[in-house]
N, C-alpha and C positions, 0 to 999 in steps of 0.2 A: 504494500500500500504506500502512496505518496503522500506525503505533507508538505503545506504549501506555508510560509509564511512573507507575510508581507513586510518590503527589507525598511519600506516608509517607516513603520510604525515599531520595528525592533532596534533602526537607529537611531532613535528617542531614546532610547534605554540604557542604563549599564550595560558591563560585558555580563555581569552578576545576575542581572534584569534579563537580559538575553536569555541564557543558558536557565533561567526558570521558566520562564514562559515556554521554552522549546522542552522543556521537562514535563511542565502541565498538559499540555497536549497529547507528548507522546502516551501518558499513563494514562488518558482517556481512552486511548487505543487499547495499552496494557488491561485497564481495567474492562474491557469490553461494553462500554457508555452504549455506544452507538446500539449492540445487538440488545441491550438489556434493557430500551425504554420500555417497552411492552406499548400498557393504552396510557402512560403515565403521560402529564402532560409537559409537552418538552420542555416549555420556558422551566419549568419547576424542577422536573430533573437536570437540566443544565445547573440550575443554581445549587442543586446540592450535588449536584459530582463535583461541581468548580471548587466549593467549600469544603468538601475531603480530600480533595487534590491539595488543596490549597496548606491544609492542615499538615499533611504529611510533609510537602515539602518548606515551609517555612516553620513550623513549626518541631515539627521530630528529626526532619535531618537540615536543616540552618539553611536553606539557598533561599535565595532572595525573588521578590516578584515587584513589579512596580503597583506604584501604591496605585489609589482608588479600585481594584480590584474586590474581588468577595472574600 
């Protein structure tokens, strides 16, 4: 599978900023987001995978996200 990210919007960032965003993403994949919405409703499942994405990587193992995020 391909990930695409847009280079506008990660050269705004840290190299720090970078490499978490490219981290959150890829564990949506890891985590299987996409096959497991079921009838759930997307907006809502996005904001709580993003929030346990989030949780593991800034919180349990230290890499960084840029702010205003979930």
């Amino acid at each position: 599978t391909n990930m695409y990210f847009n280079p506008e919007f990660l050269l705004k960032h840290s190299k720090d900023e970078m490499v978490g965003v490219m981290l959150h993403e890829v564990l949506h994949k890891v985590f299987g987001h996409v096959f497991r919405i079921g009838t759930r409703n997307p907006r809502k499942w996005n904001y709580v995978c993003d929030a346990i994405i989030n949780d593991i990587l800034v919180r349990q193992q230290d890499y960084k996200l840029p702010t205003g995020g979930i």
